[in-house]
C-alpha positions as CSV (number, residue, x, y, z in Angstrom):
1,X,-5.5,2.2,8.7
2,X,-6.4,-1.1,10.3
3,X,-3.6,-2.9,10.4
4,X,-1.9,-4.0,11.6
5,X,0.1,-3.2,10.9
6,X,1.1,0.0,10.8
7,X,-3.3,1.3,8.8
8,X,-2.1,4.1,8.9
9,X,1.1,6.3,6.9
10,X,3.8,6.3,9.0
11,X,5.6,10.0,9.7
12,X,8.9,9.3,11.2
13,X,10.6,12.2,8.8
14,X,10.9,15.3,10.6
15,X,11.8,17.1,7.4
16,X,8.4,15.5,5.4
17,X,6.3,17.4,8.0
18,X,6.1,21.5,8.4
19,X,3.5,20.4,11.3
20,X,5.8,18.6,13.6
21,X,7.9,20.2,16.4
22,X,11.6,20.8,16.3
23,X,13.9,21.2,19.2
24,X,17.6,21.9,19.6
25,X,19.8,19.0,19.3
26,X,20.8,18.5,22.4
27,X,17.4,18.2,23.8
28,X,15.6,14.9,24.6
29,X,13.0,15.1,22.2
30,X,14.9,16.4,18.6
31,X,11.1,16.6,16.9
32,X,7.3,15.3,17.1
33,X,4.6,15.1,14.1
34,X,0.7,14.4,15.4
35,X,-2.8,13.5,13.1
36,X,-5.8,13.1,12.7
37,X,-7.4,10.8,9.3
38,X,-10.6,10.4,8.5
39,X,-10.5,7.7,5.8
40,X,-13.9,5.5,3.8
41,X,-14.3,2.6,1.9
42,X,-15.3,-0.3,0.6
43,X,-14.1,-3.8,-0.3
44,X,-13.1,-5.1,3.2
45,X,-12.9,-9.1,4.6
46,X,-14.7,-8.9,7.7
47,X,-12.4,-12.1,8.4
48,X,-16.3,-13.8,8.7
49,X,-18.2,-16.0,6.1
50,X,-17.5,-15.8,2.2
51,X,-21.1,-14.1,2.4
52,X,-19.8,-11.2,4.8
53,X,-17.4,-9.9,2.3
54,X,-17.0,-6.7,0.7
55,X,-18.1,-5.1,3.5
56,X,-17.8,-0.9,3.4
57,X,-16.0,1.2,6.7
58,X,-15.5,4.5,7.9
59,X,-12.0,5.0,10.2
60,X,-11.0,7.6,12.5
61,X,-7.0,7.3,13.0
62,X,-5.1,9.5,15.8
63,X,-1.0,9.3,15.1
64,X,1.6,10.5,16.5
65,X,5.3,10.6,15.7
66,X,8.4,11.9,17.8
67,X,12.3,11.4,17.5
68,X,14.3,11.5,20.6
69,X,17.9,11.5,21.1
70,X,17.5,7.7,22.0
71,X,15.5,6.8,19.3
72,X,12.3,6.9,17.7
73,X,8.4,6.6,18.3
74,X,5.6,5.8,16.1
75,X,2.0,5.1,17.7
76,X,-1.3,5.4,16.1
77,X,-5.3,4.4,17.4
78,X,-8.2,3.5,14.8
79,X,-11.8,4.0,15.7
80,X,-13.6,1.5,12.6
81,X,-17.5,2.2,12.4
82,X,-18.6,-0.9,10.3
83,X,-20.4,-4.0,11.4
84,X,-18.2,-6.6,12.7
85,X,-18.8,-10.3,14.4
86,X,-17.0,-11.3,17.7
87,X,-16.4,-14.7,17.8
88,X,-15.5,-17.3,20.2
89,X,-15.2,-20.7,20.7
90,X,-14.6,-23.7,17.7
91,X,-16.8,-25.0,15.4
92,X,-14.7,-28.6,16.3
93,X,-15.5,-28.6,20.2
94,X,-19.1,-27.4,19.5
95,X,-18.7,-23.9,21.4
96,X,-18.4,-21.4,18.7
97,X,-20.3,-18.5,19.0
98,X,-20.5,-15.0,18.1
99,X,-22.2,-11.4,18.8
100,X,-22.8,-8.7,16.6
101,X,-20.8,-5.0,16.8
102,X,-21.1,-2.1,14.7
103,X,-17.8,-0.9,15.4
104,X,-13.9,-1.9,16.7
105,X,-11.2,-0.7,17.6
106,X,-6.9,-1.1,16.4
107,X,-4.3,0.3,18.0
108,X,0.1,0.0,17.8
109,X,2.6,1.3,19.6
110,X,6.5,1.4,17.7
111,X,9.3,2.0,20.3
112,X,12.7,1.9,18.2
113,X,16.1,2.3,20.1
114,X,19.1,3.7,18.3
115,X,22.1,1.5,18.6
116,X,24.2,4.9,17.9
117,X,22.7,6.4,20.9
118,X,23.1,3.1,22.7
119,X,27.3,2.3,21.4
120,X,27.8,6.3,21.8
121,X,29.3,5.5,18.5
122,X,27.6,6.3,15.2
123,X,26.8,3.0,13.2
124,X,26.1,4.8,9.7
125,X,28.3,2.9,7.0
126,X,27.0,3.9,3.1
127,X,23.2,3.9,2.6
128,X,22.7,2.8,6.6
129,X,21.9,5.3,8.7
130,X,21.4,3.5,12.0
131,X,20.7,-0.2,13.7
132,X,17.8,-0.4,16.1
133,X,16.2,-2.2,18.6
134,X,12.6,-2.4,17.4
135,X,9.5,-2.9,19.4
136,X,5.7,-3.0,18.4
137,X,2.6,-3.7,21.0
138,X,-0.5,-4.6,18.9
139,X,-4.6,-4.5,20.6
140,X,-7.4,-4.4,19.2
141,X,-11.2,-6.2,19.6
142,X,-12.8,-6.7,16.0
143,X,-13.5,-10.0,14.9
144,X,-11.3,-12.3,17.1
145,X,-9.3,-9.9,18.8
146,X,-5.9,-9.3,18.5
147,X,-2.8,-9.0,21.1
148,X,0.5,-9.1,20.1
149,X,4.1,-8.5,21.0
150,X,6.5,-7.9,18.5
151,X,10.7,-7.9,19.2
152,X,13.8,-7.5,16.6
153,X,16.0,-5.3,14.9
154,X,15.2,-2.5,12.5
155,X,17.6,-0.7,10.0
156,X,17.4,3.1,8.9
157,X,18.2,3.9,5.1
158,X,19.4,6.8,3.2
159,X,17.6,6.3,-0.2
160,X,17.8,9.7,-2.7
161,X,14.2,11.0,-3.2
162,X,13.1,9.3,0.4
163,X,11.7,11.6,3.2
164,X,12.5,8.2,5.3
165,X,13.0,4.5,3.8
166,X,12.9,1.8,7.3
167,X,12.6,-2.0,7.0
168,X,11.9,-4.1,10.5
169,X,12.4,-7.9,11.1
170,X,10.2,-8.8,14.0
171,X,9.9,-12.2,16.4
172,X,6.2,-11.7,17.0
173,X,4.6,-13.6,19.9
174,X,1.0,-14.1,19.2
175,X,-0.9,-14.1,22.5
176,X,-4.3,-14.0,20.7
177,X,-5.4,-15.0,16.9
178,X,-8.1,-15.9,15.2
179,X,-10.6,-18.5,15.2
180,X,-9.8,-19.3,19.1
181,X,-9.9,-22.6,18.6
182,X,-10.1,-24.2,21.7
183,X,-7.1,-27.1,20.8
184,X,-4.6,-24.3,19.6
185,X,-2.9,-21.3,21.8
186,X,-0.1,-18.4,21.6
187,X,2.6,-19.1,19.2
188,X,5.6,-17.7,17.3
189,X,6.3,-15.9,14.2
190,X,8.4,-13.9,12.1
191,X,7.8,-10.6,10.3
192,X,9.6,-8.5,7.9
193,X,8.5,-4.7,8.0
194,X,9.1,-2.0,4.7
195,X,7.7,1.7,5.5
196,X,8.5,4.6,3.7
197,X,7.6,7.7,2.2
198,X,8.4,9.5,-1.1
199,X,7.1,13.1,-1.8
200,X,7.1,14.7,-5.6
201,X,5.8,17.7,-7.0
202,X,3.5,18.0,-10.6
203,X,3.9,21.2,-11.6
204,X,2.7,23.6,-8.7
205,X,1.5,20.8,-7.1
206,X,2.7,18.6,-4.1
207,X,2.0,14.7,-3.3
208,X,3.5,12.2,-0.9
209,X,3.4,8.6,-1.3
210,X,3.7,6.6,1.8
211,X,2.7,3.6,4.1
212,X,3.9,-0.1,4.5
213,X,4.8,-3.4,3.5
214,X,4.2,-6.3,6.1
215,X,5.3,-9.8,5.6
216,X,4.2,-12.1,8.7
217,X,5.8,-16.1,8.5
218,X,3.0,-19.1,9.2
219,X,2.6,-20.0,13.1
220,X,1.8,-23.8,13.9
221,X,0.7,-23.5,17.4
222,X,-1.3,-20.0,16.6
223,X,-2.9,-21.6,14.0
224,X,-2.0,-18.6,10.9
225,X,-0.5,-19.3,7.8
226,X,1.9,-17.1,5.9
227,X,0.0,-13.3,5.2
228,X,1.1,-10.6,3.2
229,X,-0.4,-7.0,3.9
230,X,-0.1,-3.9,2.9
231,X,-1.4,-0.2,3.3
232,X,-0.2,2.8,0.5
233,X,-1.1,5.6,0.9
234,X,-1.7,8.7,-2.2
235,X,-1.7,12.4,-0.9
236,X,-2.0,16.1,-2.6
237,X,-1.1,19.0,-0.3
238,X,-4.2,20.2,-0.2
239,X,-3.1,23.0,2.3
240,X,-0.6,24.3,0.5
241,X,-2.6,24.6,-2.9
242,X,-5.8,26.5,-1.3
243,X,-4.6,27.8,1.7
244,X,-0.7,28.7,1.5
245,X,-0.1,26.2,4.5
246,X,2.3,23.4,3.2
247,X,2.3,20.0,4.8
248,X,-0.7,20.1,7.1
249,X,-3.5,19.3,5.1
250,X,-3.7,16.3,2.8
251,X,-6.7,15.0,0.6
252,X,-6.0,11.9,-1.2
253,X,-6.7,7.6,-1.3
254,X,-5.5,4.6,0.2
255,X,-5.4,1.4,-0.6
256,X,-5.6,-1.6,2.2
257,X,-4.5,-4.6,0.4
258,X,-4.1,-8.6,1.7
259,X,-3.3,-11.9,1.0
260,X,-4.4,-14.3,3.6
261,X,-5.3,-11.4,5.9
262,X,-4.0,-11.7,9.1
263,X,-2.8,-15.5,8.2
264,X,-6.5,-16.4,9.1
265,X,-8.9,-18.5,7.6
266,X,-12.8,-18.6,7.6
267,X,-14.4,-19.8,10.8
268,X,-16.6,-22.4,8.7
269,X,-13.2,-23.4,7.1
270,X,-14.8,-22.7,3.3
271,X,-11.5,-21.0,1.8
272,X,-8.2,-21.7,2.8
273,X,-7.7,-18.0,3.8
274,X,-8.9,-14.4,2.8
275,X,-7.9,-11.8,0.3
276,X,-8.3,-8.5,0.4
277,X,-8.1,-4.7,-1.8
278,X,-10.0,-2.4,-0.3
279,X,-10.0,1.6,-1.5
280,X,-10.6,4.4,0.6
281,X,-11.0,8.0,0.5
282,X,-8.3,9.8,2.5
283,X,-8.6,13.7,4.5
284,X,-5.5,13.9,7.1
285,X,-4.7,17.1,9.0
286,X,-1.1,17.3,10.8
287,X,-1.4,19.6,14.3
């Protein structure tokens, strides 16, 4: 689940996952949820030429998920085994270059801060569950690279039928983008942040439906334009149909879509950005 945002399903429901650890309320940490995906596919913008397109991948992701009596945590690492350019440099100042890898490396990490836990007083009105103060820290080293630090506020929702319904507005300071060209540098942007999950049953039979919707504004000085991304993910319980254990084993699809991925455009400036829907098969085990 590269990402960026947030490649991955997010798992911030303690009641969505049999797997995760409870404690007793008054504890320090109320609950935790941990993963391992193995997810292939096809269909992805290497963010290169037009000619490097549609480009297949293989991606190992490690999550983890834990709720605290402060607040909330979701982090996640993805190993990608595909062939990817490095590139450096401009094509402008004459000092573009690039180097050949066959695989990269994405990784997030979501501190959220309750503003109940912080007021001592409980800020649930209606469908509002809770205000937070949201953090995000995003590395990684295919293409370009990519180093990012994301502030804001994020709100909690009670939504019928929802394991857990978030949305995140983000200041995101962009220390490294793409192209480095060598007449633009760090800049500002915004970003709005959906995730959620929905489970259902067919009959016998038990899905969940989860991931992300990322909206990320244009950046002047970073040299991006406006991206929108996203990463849904389908699920069956397998475990629980063949084996009798419920929510640890899932076998299902995701799909990695883009629009102007990553706000980025190609180094030889032939498109004015890239898009992106790219399906992948989906096995994720919950320890």
């Amino acid at each position: 689940m590269n990402l960026k945002h947030l490649p991955h399903c997010l798992a911030l429901s303690v009641g969505l996952f049999t797997g995760s650890q409870a404690a007793t309320a008054g504890d320090l940490l109320h609950w935790q949820d941990n993963s391992l995906t193995y997810l292939n596919g096809s269909n992805f913008d290497q963010l290169n030429f037009d000619a490097e397109e549609q480009r297949s991948q293989t991606t190992y992701t490690f999550e983890h998920a834990s709720g605290w009596n402060w607040g909330d945590i979701f982090a996640f690492y993805d190993y990608i085994d595909a062939d990817n350019l490095q590139f450096g440099g401009s094509f402008d100042q004459g000092t573009f270059h690039a180097s050949e890898k066959d695989n990269f490396y994405y990784m997030e990490i979501n501190p959220r801060v309750s503003g109940s836990w912080l007021t001592g007083q409980s800020l649930s009105v209606g469908p509002l569950k809770d205000v937070l103060a949201a953090f995000v820290y995003e590395k990684g080293n295919g293409g370009p690279g990519t180093e990012n630090y994301l502030y804001g506020i994020g709100l909690d929702w009670n939504v019928p039928g929802f394991a857990f319904l978030q949305t995140n507005l983000y200041r995101v300071k962009i220390n490294d983008h793409a192209l480095f060209a060598d007449t633009s540098g760090p800049g500002y942007a915004e970003q709005l942040t959906i995730a959620g999950a929905y489970p259902f049953g067919i009959g016998k039979q038990s899905f969940v439906i989860d991931g992300y919707i990322d909206w990320r504004s244009p950046s002047k000085d970073a040299g991006t334009q406006t991206s929108l991304g996203s990463s849904i993910q389908i699920k069956w319980d397998a475990g629980k149909a063949l084996f009798g254990e419920e929510r640890t084993l899932y076998v299902g699809t995701e799909l990695n879509m883009w629009h102007n991925k990553y706000g980025l455009k190609p180094v030889d400036g032939s498109e004015d950005g890239f898009d992106q829907a790219a399906v992948q098969a989906l096995v994720k085990y919950h320890f």
